[in-house]
C-alpha positions as semicolon CSV with decimal commas, in nm:
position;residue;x (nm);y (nm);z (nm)
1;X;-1,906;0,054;-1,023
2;X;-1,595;-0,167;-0,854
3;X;-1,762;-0,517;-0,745
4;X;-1,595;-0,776;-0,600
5;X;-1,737;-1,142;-0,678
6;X;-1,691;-1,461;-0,488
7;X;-1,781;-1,728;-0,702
8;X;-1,810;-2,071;-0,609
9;X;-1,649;-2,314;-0,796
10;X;-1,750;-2,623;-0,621
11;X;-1,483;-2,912;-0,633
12;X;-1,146;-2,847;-0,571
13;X;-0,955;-2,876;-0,947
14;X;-0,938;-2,656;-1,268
15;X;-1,194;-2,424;-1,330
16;X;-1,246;-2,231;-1,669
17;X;-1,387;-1,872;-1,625
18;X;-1,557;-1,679;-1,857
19;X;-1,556;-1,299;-1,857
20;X;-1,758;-1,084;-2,097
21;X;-2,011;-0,828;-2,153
22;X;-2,362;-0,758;-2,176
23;X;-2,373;-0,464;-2,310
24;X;-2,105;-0,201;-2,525
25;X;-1,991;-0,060;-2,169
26;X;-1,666;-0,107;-2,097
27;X;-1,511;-0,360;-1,831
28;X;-1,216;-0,352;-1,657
29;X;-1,102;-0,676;-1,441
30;X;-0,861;-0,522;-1,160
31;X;-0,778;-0,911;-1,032
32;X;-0,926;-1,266;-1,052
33;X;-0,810;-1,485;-0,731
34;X;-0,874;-1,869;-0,712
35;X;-0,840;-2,002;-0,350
36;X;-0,948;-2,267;-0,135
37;X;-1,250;-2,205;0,124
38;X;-1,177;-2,511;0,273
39;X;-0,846;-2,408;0,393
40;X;-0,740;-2,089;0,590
41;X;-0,498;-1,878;0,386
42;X;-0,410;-1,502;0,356
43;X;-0,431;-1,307;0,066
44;X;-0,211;-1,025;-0,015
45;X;-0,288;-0,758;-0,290
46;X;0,015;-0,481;-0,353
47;X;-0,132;-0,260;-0,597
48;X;0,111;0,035;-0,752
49;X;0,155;0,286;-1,014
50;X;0,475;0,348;-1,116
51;X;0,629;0,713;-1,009
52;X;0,291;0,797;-0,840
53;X;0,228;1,035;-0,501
54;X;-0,050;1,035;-0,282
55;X;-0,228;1,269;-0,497
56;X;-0,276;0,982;-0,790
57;X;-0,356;0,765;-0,550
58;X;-0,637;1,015;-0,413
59;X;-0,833;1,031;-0,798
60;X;-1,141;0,921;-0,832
61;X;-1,216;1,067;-1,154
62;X;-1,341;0,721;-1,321
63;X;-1,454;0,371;-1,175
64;X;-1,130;0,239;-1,234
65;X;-0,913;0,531;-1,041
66;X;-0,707;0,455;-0,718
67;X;-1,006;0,602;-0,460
68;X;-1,281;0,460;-0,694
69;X;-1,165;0,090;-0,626
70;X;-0,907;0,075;-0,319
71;X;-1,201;-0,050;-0,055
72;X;-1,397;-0,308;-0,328
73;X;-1,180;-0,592;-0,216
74;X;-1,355;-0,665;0,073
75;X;-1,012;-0,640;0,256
76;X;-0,983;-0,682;0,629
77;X;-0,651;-0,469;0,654
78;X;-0,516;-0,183;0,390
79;X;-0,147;-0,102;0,465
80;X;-0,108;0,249;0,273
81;X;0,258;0,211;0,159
82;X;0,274;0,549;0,012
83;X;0,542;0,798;0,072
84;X;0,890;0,768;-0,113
85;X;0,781;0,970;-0,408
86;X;0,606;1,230;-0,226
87;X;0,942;1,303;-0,063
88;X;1,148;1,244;-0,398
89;X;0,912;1,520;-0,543
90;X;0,900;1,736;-0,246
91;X;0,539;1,711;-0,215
92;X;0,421;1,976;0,075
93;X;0,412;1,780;0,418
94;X;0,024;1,898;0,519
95;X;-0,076;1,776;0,136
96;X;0,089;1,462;0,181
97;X;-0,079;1,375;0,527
98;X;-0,417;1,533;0,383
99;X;-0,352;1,281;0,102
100;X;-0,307;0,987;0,352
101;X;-0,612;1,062;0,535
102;X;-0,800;1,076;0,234
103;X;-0,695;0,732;0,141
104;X;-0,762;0,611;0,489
105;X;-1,143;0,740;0,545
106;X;-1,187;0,573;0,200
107;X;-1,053;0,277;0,303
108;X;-1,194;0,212;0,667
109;X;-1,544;0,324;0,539
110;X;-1,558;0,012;0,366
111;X;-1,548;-0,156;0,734
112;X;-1,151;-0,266;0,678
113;X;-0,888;-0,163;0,915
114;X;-0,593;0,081;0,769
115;X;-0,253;0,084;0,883
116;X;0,027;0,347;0,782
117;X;0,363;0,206;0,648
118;X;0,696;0,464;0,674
119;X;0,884;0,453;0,324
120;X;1,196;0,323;0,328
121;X;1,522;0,659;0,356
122;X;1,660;0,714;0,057
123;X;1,966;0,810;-0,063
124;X;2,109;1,152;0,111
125;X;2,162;1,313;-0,258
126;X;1,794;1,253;-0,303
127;X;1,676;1,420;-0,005
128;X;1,834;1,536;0,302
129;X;1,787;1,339;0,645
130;X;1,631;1,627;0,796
131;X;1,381;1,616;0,488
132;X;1,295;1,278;0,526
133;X;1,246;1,305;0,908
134;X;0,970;1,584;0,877
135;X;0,756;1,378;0,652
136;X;0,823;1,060;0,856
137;X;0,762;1,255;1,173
138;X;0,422;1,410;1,057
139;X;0,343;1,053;0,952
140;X;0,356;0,935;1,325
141;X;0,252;1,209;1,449
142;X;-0,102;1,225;1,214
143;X;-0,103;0,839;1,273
144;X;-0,082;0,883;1,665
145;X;-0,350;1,166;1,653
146;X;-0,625;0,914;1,432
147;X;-0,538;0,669;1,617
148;X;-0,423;0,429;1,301
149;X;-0,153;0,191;1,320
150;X;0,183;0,293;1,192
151;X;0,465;0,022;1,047
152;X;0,801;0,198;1,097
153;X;0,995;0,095;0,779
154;X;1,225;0,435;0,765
155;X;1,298;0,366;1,114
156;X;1,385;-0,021;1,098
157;X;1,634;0,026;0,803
158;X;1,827;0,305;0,993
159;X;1,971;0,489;0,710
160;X;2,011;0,459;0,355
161;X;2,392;0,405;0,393
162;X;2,278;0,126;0,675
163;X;2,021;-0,038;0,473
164;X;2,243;-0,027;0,177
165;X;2,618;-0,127;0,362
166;X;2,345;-0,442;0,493
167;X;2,263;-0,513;0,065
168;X;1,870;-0,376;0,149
169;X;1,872;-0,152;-0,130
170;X;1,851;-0,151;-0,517
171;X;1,935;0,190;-0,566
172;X;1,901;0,543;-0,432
173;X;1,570;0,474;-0,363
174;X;1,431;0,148;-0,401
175;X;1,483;-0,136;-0,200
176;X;1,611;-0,491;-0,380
177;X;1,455;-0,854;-0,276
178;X;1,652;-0,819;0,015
179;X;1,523;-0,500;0,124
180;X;1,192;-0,609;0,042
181;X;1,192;-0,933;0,264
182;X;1,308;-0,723;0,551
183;X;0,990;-0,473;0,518
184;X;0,769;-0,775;0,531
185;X;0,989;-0,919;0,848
186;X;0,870;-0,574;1,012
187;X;0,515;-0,534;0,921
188;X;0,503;-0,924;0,996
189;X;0,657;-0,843;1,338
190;X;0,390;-0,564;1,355
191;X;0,085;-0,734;1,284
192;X;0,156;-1,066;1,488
193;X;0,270;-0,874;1,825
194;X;0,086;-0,929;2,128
């Protein structure tokens, strides 16, 4: 069963922590995160599988799957960054946003807010414009309907060619540091607005 633990330390310094078993089950430690209570901080958590779509992130087929764990953090805001590789892999548009509000319901019903993120375009030889607008557009659209917050990345970055002419992008797809630090500008922007 996913579990998060707080515990306390006491003094500020190093602390050793000891993790083991009771029994032959297995264990799996998603994260271990030392901070200060004293002191007000944020903590950020990207989690990601490499090449995945909405519908790995929707499996809950073991304690340790995407759905399983997601809302154990005790997070006060999920930003569902999901998206690029749907459209890469032309993942139908009503799975995709079925897929998003899946990962939403599971997320919000552990009393967190959820917020929608746009991926970034990519590359016309990897998908048409006109692609990448219907899945962006049912994004805002589904977002608008539920009511959840939406972080307009694709729309910030312009284009591919604009994002890439302005050294944003890695490659055809990904962003590079750049591009990276300029999503974070926006949801920044997003989350600190009046």
């Amino acid at each position: 069963v996913p579990l998060y633990v707080d515990i306390p330390c006491g003094s500020l310094g190093s602390h050793t922590l000891t993790v083991g078993t009771s029994s032959s089950h297995d264990c799996f430690i998603i994260a271990v995160e030392g901070y200060d209570s004293t002191s007000n901080q944020i903590s950020v958590l990207c989690a990601g599988l490499t090449g995945s779509t909405t519908n790995d992130w929707i499996d809950a087929t073991h304690p340790w799957s995407p759905l399983s764990f997601m809302g154990s953090y005790g997070q006060d805001l999920s930003i569902i960054s999901l998206g690029t590789n749907d459209i890469s892999f032309s993942m139908a548009v009503p799975t995709f946003i079925a897929n998003l509000r899946t990962l939403t319901a599971a997320l919000a019903a552990n009393g967190g807010s959820v917020a929608w993120r746009t991926p970034p375009p990519l590359e016309t030889t990897v998908k048409t414009v006109v692609f990448q607008d219907t899945y962006v557009d049912a994004m805002k659209t589904a977002a608008a309907n539920d009511g959840i917050p939406i972080i307009d990345i694709y729309g910030s970055f312009g284009s591919w060619a604009a994002a890439n002419t302005a050294g944003m992008m890695l490659d055809t797809v990904h962003p590079n540091t750049a591009g990276h630090a300029a999503m974070a500008q926006t949801i920044y922007n997003v989350l600190t607005a009046p």
